[in-house]
N, C-alpha and C positions, 0 to 999 in steps of 0.2 A: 502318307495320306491313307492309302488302306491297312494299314498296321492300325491309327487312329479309329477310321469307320470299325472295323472289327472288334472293338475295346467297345465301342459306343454299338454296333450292333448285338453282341453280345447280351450288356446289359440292356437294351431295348427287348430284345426277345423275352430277357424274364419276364419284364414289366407288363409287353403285350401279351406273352402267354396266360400271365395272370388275369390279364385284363378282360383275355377269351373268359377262361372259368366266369369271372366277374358276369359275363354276359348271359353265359350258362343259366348261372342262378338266377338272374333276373327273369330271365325268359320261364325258368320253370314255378318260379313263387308267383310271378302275378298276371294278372288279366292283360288282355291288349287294349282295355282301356286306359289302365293303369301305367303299364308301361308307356301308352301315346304321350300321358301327361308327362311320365319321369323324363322321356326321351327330348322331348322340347324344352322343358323347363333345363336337363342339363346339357342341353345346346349349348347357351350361354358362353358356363364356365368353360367348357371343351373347348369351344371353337377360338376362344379366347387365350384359353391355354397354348395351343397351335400355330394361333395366330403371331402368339409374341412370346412364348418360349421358343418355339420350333420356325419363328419368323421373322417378322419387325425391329423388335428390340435388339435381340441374338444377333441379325445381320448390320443395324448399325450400332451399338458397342463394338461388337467385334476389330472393325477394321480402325475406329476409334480409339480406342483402348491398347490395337497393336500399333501404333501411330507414339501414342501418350508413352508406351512402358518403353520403347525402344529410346527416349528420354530419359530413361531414370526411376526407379525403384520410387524415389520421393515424389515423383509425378503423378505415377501410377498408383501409389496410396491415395493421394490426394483427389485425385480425378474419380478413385472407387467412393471415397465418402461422400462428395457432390454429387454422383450419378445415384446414390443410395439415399440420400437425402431427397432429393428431386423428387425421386419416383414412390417413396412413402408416403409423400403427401397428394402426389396425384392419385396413387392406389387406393386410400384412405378416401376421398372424395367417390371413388368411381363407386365404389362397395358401398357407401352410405346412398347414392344418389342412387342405385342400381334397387337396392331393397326398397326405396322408398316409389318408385318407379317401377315396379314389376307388374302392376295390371296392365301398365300403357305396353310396356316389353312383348309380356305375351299376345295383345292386341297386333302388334306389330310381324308377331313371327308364328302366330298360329290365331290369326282371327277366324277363322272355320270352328275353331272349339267354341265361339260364342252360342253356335244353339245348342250345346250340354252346359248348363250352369254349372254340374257338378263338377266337369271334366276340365271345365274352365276356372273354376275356384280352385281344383287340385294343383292344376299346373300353378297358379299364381302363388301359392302356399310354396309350392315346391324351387319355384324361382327366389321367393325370399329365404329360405334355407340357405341354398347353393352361392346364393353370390357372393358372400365374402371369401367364400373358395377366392377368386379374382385376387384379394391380397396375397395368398401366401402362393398362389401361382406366378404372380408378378416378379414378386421376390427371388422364388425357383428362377426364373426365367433370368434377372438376374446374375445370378450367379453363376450359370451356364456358361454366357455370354466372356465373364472373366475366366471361367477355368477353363471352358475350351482355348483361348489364348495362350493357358499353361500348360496346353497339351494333356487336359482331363477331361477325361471323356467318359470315363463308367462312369462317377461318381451321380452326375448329373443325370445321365441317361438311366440308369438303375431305380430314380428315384420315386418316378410313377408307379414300380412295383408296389412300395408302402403304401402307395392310395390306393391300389384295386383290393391290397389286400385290406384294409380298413373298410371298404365297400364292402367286399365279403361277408365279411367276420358279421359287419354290422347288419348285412342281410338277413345270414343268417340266425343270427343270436334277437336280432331283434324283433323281424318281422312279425314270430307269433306273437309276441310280449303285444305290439302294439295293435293288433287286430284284439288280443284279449281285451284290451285297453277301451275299444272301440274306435280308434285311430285306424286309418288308413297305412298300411301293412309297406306300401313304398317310402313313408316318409323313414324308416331305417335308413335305404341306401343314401337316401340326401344327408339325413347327420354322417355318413361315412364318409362322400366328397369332403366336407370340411374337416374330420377326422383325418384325414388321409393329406389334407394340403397341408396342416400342421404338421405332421409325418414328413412332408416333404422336405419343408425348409427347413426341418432339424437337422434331417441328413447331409445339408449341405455344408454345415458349420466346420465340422472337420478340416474338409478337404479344403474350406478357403482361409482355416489358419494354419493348415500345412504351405501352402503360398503365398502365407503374408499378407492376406487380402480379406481376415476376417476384420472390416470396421468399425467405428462408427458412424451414424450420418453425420450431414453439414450440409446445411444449407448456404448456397450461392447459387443464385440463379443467372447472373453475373458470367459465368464461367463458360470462355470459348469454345469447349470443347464440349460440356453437358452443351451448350447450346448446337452443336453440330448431329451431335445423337440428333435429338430431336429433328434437327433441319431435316437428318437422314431418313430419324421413322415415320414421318409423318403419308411419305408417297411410299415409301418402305411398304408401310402397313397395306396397300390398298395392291401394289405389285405383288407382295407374297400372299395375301390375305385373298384373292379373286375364288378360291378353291375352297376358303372354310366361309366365305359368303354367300358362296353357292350352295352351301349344308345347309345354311341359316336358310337362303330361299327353297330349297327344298322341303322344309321342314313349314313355312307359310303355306307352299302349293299342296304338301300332301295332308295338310291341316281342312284343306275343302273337298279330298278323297274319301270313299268309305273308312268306317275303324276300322282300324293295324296296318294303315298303309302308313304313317310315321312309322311302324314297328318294324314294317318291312325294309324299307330301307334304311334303318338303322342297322341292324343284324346285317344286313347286305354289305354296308359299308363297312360294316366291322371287321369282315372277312377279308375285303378288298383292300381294306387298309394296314393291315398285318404286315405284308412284304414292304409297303410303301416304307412302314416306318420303322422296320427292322433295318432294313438294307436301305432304299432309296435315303430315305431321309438320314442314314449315318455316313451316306458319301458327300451329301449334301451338307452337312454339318461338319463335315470332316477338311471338307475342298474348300473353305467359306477363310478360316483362318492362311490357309496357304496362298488362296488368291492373295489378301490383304497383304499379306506380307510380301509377294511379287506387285505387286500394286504398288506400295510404298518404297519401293525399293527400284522400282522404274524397270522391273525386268519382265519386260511386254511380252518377250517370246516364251520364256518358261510362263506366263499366267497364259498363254492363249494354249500350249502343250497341256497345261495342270486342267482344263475345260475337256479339251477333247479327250483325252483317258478319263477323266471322271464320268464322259457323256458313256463313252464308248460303253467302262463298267457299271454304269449305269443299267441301259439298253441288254448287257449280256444276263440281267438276274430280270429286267423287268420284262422280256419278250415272256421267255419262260414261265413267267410267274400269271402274268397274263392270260396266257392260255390256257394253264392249267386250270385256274379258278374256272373259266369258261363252261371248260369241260367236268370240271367236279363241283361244278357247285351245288346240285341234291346231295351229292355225296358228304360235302361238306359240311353245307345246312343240316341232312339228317344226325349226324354223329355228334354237332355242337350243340343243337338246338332242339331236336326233336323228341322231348318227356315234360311233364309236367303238364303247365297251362300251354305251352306251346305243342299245337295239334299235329294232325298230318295235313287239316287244312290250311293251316300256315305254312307248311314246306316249299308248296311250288311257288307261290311269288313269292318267297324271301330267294328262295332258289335262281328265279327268275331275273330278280333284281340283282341278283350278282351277276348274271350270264350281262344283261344290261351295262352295269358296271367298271367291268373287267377290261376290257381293251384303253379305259381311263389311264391305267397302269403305266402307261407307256408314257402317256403324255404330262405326269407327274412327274416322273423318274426325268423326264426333258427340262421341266419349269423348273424341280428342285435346284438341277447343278446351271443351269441356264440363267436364271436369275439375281445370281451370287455375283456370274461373272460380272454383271452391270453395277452393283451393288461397291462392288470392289475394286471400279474403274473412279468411284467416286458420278455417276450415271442414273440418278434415281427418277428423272424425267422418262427413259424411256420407257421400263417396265410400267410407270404407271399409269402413261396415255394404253400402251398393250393391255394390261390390266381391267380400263375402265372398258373399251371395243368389248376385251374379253365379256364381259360380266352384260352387256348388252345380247352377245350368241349366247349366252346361256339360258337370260330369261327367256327369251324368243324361244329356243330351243325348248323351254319346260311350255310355256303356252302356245305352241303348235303341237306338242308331243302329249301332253298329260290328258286332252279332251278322248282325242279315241285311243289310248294304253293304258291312263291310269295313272298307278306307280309305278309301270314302266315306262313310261315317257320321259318321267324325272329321272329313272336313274340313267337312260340312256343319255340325257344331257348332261348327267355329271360326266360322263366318258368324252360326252363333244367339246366342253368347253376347254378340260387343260391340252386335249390334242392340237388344239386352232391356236391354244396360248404358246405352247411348245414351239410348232412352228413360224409362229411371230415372231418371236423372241428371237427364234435362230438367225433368222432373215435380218433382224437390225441389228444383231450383234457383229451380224460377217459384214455389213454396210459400215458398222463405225470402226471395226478392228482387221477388217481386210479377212484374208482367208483363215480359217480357224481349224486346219485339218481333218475336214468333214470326210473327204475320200478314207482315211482309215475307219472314223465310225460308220463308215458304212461298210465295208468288210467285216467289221465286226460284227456291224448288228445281222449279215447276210450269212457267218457262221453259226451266229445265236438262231436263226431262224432254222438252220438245217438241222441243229442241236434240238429245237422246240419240235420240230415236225417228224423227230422219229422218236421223241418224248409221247407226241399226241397218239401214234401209235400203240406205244404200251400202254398208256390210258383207258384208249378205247376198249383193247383185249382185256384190262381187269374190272375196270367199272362194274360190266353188267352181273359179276358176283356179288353184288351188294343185294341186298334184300333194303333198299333205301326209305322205304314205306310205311316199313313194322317195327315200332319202338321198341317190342319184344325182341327184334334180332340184333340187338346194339352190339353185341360182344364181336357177334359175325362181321358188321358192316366196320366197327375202328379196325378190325383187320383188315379187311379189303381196304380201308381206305389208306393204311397206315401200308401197305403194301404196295397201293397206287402211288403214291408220295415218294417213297421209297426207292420206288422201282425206277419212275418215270424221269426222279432227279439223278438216279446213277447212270441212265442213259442220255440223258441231256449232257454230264459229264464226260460221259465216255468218248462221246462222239464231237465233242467241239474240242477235248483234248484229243482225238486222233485228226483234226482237220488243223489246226494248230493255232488255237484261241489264244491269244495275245494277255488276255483278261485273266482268264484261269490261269496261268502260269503265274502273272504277277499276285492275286488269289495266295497263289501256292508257297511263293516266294517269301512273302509276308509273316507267311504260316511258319514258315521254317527261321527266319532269324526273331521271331517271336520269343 
């Protein structure tokens, strides 16, 4: 399982690190009007992408599909063309119905943009671009769902790299073109989302006729097992989905804030979601195929062991990563963010909304491997009564918090709600499956915390080297901050391998028959 995550973190990190730069440029080519509009209208596609690459879908194929192939080579061809067939023609629906439907869309996820017509005609411009992005993410999502089964894990995870970079490219190369043009200077990066989803699904083709699994469609709708997908995603979607629903509502609530509070917590969230989906989400994707297959195979005591080590390695990268952001978020913010159109008065609440943010971390890294386990008991009831409670603490949470904070009310509720879902989750998993070895994740997570807290100390000591303020002093501040980073993760290291982290060593272990 961690030899997997590692193959699938790796290539994640290219992709997000790209995905930072991608952020970069956005932030320095255009206005925070502009941006508010790009940032909602590519809500959409994102959070969709997320939802059912990174969720829904991903989770019921999976245990599916490891069900069907443990049948037979001919099963498993058969059962890919049905599920491929199916879902092009729902995909093909959603994308036509979606562009035709985009004024109501953005009515619905940023009604606050009604009194700028302009800003509101942008976004709806910007939403019919983007959403046939929806097909060819479908499709990604897709084929994930099969190759992680066959124990492929870069191919897929690598492949949001070619969209950020297609974002870029088309950023840059285009933006003046179409400001000369008299065109509005964002609608570049929108042709690049779609640029880039086509980028995607070509990438895939390889690696699914290296496994036999490049098909064609067929339709049967007929078929037991497409019919069980769907039983799976339909509560699937709303259990794993509570987290990018919450983006969706944050993005209507900060749509009635002053301009650039969409801007701010995007950027916020960008930052924040870095480690989620480097690390968290490849132990989560990684632990999703192993449960099924202990699932399917009636071996309750190894799937409830494969939980608690994934919780535990969870918990050991997300305390740290938690606190860190906490603590460096100006430092952060200034060194990604801060040239161009992006001021020094955007620094503190973009800053702000990650310090907001950040403790989220925790309760992500809990829902990602928490979730799977229900998911792969064949249990899609429980998550999605949790799910709905959840999504109820969070609006509350944003309309009691956003009147006197702002955009920090909302991002503070993004942190509230998957903490509350975390602990829900845990509490009826150990109710249906009896004890789940929570006494060792909690040594663990009580090592990670001695690891983080002499972490925070080197932090505090270099931080105040930064000159974090003066876009002039960039060269100084990636040092310091590439120093803080540096420093604070070889000492998080050092000291939870001298207390004797259970985590790290298997980490280590990995590394080595690698």
């Amino acid at each position: 399982m961690v030899r997997h995550a590692g193959a699938f973190g790796i290539a994640t990190l290219a992709s997000r690190g790209l995905g930072m730069v991608r952020d970069m440029v956005i932030a320095a080519l255009f206005t925070a009007a502009a941006t508010d509009a790009f940032f909602v209208a590519f809500t959409i596609p994102n959070v969709l992408r997320r939802l059912f690459g990174e969720g829904s879908l991903n989770a019921a194929v999976v245990p599916v599909y490891t069900e069907v192939d443990l049948r037979g080579r001919d099963e498993a061809v058969r059962f890919a063309r049905v599920l491929l067939g199916a879902w092009l023609v729902i995909l093909v629906g959603v994308s036509i119905a979606g562009v035709a439907a985009a004024p109501l869309l953005v009515d619905l996820y940023a009604w606050g943009f009604r009194v700028d017509p302009d800003k509101y005609a942008l976004t709806v411009l910007l939403v019919r671009i983007m959403f046939p992005y929806i097909l060819c993410m479908g499709l990604v999502a897709l084929a994930t769902g099969v190759l992680n089964v066959h124990g492929r894990f870069f191919v897929p995870a690598f492949s949001p790299f070619l969209w950020n970079l297609a974002m870029v490219v088309c950023g840059l190369a285009l933006a003046p073109v179409m400001k000369d043009q008299g065109l509005p200077p964002v609608l570049s990066i929108a042709g690049g989302v779609v640029l880039g989803g086509v980028l995607q699904v070509l990438w895939q083709l390889p690696a699914l006729r290296a496994v036999g699994r490049l098909v064609l469609p067929a339709l049967d709708f007929k078929n037991q097992d497409l019919r069980k997908v769907f039983r799976l995603m339909l509560p699937m979607t709303l259990g794993f989905g509570v987290y990018q629903i919450n983006i969706l509502l944050s993005r209507l609530f900060a749509s009635f804030l002053p301009e650039g509070s969409v801007s701010y917590l995007y950027y916020g969230m960008r930052v924040v979601d870095l480690p989620q989906a480097v690390f968290l989400l490849a132990i989560g994707a990684a632990v999703l195929p192993a449960l099924s297959r202990a699932a399917a195979e009636k071996r309750h005591d190894d799937l409830k062991r494969l939980y608690s080590d994934a919780l535990s390695l969870s918990l050991f990268i997300a305390i740290p990563a938690a606190a860190a952001i906490f603590i460096l978020a100006e430092p952060i913010a200034s060194v990604l963010f801060l040239r161009g159109r992006f001021d020094a008065t955007m620094l503190q609440p973009t800053a702000l909304a990650m310090v907001c943010m950040a403790p989220g971390i925790v309760g992500v890294a809990g829902v990602r491997v928490t979730t799977p386990a229900f998911f792969a008991r064949g249990d899609t009831r429980t998550p999605t009564i949790i799910g709905a409670v959840n999504l109820v603490i969070y609006v509350a949470a944003c309309l009691a918090l956003m009147g006197p904070f702002g955009h920090l009310g909302i991002a503070a509720a993004i942190s509230i709600a998957p903490i509350a879902q975390f602990v829900h989750l845990v509490i009826e998993l150990r109710r249906r499956v009896g004890p789940l070895g929570l006494r060792g994740v909690t040594r663990s997570a009580v090592r990670a915390l001695v690891g983080t807290g002499a972490m925070l100390i080197v932090l505090n000591l270099m931080a105040p080297f930064g000159r974090w303020e003066d876009p002039a002093q960039i060269g100084r501040n990636v040092v310091v901050l590439a120093a803080c980073v540096g420093g604070g993760a070889a000492v998080y290291l050092f000291v939870t391998r001298l207390i004797g982290s259970k985590e790290l060593r298997t980490i280590l272990d990995a590394l080595r028959r690698s």
